[in-house]
Structure formats: C-alpha cells, structure tokens
ZADO-1210 file (C-alpha; in nm, 4 decimals, padded with zeros to 6 digits):
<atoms>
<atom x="00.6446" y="04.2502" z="01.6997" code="UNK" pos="1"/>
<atom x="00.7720" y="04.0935" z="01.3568" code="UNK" pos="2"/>
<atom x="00.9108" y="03.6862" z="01.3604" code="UNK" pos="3"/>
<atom x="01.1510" y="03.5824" z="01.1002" code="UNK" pos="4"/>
<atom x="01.0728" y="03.2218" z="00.9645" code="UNK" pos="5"/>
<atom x="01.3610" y="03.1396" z="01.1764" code="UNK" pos="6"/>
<atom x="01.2210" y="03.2958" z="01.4834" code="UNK" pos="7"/>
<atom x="00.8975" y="03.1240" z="01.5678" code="UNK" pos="8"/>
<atom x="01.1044" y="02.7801" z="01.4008" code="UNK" pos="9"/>
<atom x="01.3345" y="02.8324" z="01.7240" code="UNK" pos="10"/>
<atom x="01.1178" y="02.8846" z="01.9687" code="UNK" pos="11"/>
<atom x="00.9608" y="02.5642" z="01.9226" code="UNK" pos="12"/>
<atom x="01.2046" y="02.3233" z="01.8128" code="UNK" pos="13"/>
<atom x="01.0578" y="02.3088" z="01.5060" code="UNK" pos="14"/>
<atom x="01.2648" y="02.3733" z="01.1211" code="UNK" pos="15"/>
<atom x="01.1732" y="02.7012" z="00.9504" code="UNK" pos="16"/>
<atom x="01.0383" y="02.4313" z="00.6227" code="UNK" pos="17"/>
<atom x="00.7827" y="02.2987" z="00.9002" code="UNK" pos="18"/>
<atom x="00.7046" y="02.6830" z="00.9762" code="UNK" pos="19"/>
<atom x="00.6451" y="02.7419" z="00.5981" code="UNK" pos="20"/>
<atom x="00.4810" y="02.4352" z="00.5321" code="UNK" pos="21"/>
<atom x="00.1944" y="02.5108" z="00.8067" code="UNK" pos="22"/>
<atom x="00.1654" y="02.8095" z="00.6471" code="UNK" pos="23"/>
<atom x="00.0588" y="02.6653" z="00.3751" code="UNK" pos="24"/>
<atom x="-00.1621" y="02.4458" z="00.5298" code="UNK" pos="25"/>
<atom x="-00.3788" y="02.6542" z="00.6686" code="UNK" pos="26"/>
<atom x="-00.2321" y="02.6106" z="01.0660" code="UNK" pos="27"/>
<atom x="-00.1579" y="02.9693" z="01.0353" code="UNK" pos="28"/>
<atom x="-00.2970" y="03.3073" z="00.9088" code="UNK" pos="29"/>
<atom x="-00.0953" y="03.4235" z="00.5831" code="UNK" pos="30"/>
<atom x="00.2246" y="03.5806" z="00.6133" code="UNK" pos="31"/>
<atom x="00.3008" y="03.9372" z="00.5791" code="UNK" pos="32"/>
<atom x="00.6162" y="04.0537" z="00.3517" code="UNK" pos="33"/>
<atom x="00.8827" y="04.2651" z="00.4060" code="UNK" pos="34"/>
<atom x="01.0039" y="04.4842" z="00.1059" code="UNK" pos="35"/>
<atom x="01.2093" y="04.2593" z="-00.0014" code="UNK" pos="36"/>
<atom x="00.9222" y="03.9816" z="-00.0045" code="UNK" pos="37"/>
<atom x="01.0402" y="03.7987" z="00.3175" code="UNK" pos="38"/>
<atom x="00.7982" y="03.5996" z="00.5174" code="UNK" pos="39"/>
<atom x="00.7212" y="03.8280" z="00.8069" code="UNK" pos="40"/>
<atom x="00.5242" y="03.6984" z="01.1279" code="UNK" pos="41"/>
<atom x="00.3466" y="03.8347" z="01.4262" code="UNK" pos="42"/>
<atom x="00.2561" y="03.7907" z="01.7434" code="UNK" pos="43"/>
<atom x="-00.1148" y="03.6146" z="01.5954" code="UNK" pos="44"/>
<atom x="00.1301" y="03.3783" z="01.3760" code="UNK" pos="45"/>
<atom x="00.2630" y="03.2735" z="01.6654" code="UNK" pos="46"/>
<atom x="-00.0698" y="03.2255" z="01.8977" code="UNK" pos="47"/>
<atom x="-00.1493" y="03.0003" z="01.6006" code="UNK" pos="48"/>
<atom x="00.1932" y="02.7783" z="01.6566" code="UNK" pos="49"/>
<atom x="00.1360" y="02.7357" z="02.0238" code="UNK" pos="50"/>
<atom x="-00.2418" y="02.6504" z="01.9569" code="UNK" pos="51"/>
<atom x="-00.1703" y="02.3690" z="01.7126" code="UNK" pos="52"/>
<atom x="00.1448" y="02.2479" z="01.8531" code="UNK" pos="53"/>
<atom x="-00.1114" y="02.2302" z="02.2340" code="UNK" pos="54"/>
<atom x="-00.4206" y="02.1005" z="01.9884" code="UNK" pos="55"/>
<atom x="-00.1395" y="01.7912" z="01.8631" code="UNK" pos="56"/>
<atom x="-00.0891" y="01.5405" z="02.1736" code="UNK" pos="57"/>
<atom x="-00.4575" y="01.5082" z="02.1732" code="UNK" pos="58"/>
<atom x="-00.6251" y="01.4974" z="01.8608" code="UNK" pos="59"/>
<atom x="-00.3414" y="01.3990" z="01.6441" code="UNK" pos="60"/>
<atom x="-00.2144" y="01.5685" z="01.3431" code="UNK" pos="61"/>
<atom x="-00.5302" y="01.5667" z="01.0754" code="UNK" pos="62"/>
<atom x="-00.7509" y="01.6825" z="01.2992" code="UNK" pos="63"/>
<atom x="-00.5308" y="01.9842" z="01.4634" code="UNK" pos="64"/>
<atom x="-00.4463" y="02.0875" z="01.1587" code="UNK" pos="65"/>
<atom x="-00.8246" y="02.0872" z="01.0572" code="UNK" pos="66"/>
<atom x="-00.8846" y="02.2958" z="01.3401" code="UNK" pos="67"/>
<atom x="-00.6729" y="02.5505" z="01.2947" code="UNK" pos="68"/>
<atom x="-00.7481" y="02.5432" z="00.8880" code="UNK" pos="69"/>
<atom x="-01.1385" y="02.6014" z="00.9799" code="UNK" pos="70"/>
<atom x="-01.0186" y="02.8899" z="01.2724" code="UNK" pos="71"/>
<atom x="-00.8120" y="03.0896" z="01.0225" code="UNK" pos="72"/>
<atom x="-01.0945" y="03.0558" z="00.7486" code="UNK" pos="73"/>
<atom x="-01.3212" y="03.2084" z="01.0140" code="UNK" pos="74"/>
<atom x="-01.5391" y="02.9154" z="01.0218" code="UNK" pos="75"/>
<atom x="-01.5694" y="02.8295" z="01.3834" code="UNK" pos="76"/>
<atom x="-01.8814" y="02.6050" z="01.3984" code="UNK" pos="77"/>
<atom x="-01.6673" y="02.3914" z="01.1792" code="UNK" pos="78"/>
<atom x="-01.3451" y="02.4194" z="01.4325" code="UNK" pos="79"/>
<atom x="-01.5699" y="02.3507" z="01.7148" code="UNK" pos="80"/>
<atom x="-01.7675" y="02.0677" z="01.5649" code="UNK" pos="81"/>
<atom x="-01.4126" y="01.8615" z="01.5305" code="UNK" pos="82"/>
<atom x="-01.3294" y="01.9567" z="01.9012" code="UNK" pos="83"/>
<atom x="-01.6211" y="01.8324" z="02.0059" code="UNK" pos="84"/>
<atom x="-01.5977" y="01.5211" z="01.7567" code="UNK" pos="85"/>
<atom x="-01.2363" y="01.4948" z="01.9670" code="UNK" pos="86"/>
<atom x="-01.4107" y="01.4608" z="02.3124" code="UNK" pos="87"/>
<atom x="-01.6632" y="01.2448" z="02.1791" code="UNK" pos="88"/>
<atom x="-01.4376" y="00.9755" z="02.0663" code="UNK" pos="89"/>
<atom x="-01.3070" y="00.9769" z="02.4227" code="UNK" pos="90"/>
<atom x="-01.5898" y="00.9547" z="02.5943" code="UNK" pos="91"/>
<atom x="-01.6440" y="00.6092" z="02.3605" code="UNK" pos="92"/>
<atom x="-01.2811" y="00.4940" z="02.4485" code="UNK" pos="93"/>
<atom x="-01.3513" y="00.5343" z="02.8595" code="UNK" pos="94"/>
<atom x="-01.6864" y="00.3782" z="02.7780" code="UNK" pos="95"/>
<atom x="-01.5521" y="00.1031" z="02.5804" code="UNK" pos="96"/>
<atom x="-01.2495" y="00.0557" z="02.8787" code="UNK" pos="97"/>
<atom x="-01.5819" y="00.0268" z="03.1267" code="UNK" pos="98"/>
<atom x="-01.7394" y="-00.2124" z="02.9236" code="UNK" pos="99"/>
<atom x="-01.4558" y="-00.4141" z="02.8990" code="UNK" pos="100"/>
<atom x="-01.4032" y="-00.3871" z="03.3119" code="UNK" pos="101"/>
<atom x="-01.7841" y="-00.5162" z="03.3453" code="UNK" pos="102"/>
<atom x="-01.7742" y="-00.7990" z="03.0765" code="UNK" pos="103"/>
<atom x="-01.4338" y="-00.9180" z="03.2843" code="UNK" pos="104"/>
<atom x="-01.6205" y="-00.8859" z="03.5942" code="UNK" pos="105"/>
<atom x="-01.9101" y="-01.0864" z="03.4582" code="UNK" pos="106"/>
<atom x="-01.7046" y="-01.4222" z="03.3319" code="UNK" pos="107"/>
<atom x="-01.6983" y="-01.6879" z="03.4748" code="UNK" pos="108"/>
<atom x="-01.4045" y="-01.8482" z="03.6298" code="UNK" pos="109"/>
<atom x="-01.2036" y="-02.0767" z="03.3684" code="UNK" pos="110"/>
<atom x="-01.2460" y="-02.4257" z="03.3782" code="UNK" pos="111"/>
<atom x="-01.6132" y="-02.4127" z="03.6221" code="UNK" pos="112"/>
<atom x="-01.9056" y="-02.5580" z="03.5715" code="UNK" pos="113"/>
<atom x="-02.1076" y="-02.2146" z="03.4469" code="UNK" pos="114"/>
<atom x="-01.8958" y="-02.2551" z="03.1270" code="UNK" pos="115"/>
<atom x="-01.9430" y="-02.4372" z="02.8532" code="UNK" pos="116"/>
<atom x="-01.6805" y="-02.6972" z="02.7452" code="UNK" pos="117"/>
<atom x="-01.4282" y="-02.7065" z="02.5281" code="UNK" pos="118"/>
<atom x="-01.6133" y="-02.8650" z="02.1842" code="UNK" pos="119"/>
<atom x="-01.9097" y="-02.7071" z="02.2366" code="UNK" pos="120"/>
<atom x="-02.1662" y="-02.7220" z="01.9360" code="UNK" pos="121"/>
<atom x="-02.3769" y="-02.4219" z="01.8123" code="UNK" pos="122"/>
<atom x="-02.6882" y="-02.5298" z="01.9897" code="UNK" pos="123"/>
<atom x="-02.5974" y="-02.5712" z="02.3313" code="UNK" pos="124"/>
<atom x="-02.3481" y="-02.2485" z="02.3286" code="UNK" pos="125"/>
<atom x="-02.6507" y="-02.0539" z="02.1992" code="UNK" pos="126"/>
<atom x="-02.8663" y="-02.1709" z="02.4478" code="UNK" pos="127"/>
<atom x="-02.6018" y="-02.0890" z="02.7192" code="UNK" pos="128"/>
<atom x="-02.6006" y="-01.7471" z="02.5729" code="UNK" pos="129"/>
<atom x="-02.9866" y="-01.7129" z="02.5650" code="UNK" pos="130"/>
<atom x="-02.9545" y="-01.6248" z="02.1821" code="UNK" pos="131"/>
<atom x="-03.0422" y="-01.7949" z="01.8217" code="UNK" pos="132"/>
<atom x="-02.7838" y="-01.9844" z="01.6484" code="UNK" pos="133"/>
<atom x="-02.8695" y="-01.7474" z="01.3775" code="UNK" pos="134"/>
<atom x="-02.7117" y="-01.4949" z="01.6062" code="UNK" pos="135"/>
<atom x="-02.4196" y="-01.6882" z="01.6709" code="UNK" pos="136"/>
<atom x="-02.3434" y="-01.7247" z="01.2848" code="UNK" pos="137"/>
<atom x="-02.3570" y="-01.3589" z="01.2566" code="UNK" pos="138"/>
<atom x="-02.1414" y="-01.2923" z="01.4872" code="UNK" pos="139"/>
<atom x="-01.8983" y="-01.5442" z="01.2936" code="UNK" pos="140"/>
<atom x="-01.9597" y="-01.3613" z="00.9524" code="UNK" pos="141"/>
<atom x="-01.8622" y="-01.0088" z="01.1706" code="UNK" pos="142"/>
<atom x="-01.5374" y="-01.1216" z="01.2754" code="UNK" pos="143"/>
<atom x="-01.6273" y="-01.2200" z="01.6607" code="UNK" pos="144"/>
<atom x="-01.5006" y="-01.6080" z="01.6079" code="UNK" pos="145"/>
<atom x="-01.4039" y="-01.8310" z="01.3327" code="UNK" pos="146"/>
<atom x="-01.5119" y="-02.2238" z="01.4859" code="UNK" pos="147"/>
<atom x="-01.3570" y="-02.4945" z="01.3459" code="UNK" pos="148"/>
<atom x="-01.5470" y="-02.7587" z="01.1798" code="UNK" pos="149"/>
<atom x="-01.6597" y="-03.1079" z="01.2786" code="UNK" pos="150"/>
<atom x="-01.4751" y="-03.3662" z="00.9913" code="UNK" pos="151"/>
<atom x="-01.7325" y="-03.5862" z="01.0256" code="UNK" pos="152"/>
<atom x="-02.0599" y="-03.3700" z="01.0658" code="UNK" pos="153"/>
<atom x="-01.9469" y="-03.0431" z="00.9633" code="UNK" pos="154"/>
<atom x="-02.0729" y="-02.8983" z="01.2155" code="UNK" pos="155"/>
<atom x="-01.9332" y="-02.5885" z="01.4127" code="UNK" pos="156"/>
<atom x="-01.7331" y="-02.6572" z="01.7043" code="UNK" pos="157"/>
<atom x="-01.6180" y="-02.3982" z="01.9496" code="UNK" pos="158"/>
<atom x="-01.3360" y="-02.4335" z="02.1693" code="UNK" pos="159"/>
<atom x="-01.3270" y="-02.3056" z="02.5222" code="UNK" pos="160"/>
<atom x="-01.1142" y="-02.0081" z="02.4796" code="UNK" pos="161"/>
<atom x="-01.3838" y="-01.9200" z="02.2030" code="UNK" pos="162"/>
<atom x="-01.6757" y="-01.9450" z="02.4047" code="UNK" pos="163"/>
<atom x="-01.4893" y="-01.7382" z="02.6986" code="UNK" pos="164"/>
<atom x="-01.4367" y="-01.4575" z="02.3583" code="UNK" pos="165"/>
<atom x="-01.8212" y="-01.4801" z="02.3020" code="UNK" pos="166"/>
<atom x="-01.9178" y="-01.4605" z="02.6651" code="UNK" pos="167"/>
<atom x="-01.7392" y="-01.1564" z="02.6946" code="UNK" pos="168"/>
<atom x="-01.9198" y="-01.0523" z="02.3529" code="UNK" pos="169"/>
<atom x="-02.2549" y="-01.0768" z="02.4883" code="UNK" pos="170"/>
<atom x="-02.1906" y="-00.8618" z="02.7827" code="UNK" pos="171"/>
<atom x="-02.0324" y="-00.6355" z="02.5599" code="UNK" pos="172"/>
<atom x="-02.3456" y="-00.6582" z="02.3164" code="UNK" pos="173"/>
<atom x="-02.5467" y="-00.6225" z="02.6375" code="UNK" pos="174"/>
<atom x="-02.4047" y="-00.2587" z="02.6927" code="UNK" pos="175"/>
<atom x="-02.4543" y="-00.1108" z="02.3855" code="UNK" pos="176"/>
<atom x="-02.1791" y="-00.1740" z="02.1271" code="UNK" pos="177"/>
<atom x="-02.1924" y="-00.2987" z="01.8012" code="UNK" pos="178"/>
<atom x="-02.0741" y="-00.5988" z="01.6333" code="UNK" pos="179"/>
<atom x="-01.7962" y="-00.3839" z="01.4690" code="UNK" pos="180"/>
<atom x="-01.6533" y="-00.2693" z="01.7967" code="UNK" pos="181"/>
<atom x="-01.7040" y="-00.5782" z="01.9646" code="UNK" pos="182"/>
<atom x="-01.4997" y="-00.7699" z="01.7392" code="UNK" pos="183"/>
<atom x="-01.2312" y="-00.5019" z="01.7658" code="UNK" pos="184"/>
<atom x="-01.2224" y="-00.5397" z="02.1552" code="UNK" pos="185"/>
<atom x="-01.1919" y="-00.9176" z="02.1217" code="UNK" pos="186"/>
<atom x="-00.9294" y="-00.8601" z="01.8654" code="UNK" pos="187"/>
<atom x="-00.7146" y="-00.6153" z="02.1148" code="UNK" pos="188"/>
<atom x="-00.8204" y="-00.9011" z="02.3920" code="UNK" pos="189"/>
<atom x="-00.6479" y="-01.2048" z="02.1878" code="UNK" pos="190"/>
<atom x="-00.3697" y="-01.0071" z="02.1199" code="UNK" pos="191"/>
<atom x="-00.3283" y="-00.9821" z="02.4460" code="UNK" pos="192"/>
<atom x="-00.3349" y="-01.3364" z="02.4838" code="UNK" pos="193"/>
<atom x="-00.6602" y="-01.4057" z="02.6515" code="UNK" pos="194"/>
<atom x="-00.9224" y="-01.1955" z="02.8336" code="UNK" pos="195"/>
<atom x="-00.7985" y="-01.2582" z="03.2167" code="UNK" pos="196"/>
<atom x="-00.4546" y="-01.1345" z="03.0395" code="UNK" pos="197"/>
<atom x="-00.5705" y="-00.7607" z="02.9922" code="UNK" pos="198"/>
<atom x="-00.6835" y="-00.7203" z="03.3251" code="UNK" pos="199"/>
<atom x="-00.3154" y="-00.5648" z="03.4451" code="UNK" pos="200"/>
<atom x="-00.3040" y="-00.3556" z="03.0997" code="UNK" pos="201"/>
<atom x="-00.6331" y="-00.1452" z="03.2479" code="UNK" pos="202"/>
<atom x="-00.4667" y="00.0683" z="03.4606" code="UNK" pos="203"/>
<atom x="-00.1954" y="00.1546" z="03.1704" code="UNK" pos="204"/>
<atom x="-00.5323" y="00.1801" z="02.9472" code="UNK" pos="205"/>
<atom x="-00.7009" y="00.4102" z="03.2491" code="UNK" pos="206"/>
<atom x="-00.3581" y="00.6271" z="03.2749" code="UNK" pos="207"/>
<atom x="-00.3626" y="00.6724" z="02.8539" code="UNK" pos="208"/>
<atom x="-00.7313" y="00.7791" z="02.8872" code="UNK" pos="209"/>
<atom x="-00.5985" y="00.9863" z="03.1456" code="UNK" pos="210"/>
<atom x="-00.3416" y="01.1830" z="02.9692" code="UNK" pos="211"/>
<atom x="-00.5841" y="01.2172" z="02.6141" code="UNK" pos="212"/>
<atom x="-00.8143" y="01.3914" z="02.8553" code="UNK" pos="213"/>
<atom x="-00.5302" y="01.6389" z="02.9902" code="UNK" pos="214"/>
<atom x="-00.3742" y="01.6834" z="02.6394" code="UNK" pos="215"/>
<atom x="-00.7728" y="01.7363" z="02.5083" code="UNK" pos="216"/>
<atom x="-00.8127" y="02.0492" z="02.7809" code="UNK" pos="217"/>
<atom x="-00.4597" y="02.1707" z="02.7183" code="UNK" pos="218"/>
<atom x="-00.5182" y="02.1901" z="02.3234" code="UNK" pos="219"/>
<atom x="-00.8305" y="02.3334" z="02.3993" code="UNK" pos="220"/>
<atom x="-00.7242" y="02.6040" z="02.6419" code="UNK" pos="221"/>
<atom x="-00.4377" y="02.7066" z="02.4086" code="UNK" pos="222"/>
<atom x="-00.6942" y="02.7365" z="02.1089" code="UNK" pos="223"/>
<atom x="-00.9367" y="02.9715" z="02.3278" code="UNK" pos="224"/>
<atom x="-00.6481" y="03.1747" z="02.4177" code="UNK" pos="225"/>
<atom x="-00.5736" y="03.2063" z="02.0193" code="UNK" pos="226"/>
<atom x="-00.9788" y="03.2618" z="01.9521" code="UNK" pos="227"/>
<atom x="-00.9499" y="03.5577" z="02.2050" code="UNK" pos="228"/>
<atom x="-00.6057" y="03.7052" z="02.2315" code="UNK" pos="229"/>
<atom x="-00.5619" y="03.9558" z="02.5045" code="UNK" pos="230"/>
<atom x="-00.6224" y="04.3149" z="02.4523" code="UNK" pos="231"/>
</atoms>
C-alpha cells in the first residue's frame, strides 16, 4: 500500500514538512517516487513513524531519532546500545530517588542535639562527619557548599542549613555517587527549599520514574515490532 506525504502526516497529527524532514533525518527508510517524482511511502515508512513517534516520550528526541538513524542504516548493535544506554540512565534516576529516600531517612531531626550548630567551624563539622577537613574543602571546590567566612579569623563557618546539605552529602557519598551528582541532588534539594521540603515531591518523582519506565517499554515494543514486521 502506497502513503502520500500527506497520508502518514494525517494519521499522526503530524505536518507533511515534519514527514519530509524525518526523512531526511534518517527516522525513516528513503522514499520511493512516483513517475512524476512524488514522495511515495509504504507500509515500512510508516512502521518507522509509529516506532519513533512510541521511541519519543521516553528517550527524548536526539536519542529516538538516533535510533531509528542507526535501524535504517542496518546497524543494530548501535540502535541497541542507545536503548540500553536509555534504561541505564533510569535505573541511575530510581537509584538516585532511593538514595535520596535513605539520606532523608538518615538526618537527624532539625534543631537536636545529634546536629551540629548553626556556626559550626571546619574542624568540629569534619569530625561530626568522620572525614578530613581536606575532604570538606573539596567538597566546597565541587559545588556541595559555599561557607561564609569568619571577618575576624577567616575561617570557614557553616550554617545549620549547610551542615543539614552536607549530612545528607555523606550519606549520599556513602551509597555510591559522586561529587558531581551529589552536588546536583543538593542543588534540586535547595531549590526545593530545604531537604525535609522534597519529601512530598517523592511520590510525584516515584510516579515520573513510573511513566519513563512505561514510555521506555512502549518505545521499545513499537521498535521490535518495526525490527520484525509481520509476515
């Protein structure tokens, strides 16, 4: 069965430049001509539409469209290495969202006496920690905190909603992430407002998690079903 530009554009909501400009991206196979050098597609073309439009809501538009570009060049490995890169950075997000749950879970109430003071100098906060001031420093040079500064001494003073960030860091540290994504958790934290104000934004962060996962096996389905088309 033949598609006119127009045809597989209606089908999916979509313009008949956005059908023409996938083409030329690579999301689909090459277009046949009619006589008369019109664009024709077939039922494959369209397979290709319904994979990359399924392949969108969960790995975004570079890396669908990388998909189906390695697909149609007959490089699978490549098309299957990005899926999998795809299910990989979710598994870090849910792992991240548990770390965050456990580092919570691990604070200690605000304002008791397992946390330091408000003021708090280098040397007794690293103690508290159990690390070297050293360590403390490079977490300041990687983004975790920024202390202000004694005017008389010059020495680094932390305030308490500080110390609560770089609690949380160390259990964070504690499970395996870096100082890069640390300091981008603590960063989505203060945005927030403080970390006992994310707690009710975990079930919204679950329920996106959620939904990635659903869109990842629906783009995934629809891109088998393309791979091997019924006979």
């Amino acid at each position: 069965m033949a598609f006119r530009p127009i045809d597989l554009a209606r089908a999916h909501g979509l313009s008949t430049q956005a059908v023409r400009n996938y083409e030329a991206a690579g999301v689909l196979p090459p277009a046949g001509r009619s006589a008369h050098g019109y664009r024709r597609y077939g039922e494959r073309h369209a397979a290709a539409l319904r994979a990359f439009l399924a392949l969108l809501p969960g790995y975004g538009h570079p890396a669908a469209t990388a998909i189906m570009r390695a697909v149609n060049a007959d490089d699978l490995p490549e098309a299957l290495r990005l899926v999998d890169a795809g299910h990989a950075l979710l598994a870090e997000d849910r792992r991240t969202l548990e770390a965050v749950r456990t580092a919570l879970d691990h604070l200690p109430p605000a304002g008791t006496a397992e946390e330091p003071a408000a003021g708090t100098h280098i040397g007794p906060l690293a103690h508290r920690l159990g690390l070297r001031p050293a360590t403390l420093r490079e977490w300041e040079r990687a983004g975790l905190v920024t202390p202000s500064r004694d005017a008389r001494t010059g020495y680094r003073v932390y305030t308490s909603g500080q110390v609560r960030e770089l609690l949380l860091a160390e259990q964070l540290r504690r499970g395996g992430h870096g100082l890069a994504r640390t300091a981008e958790i603590l960063h989505r934290l203060r945005t927030a407002g403080s970390p006992e104000a994310v707690r009710p934004t975990l079930t919204a962060w679950q329920d996106r998690l959620t939904a990635r996962g659903r869109a990842l096996l629906a783009g995934a389905a629809a891109l088998h079903a393309y791979l091997d088309p019924p006979a």
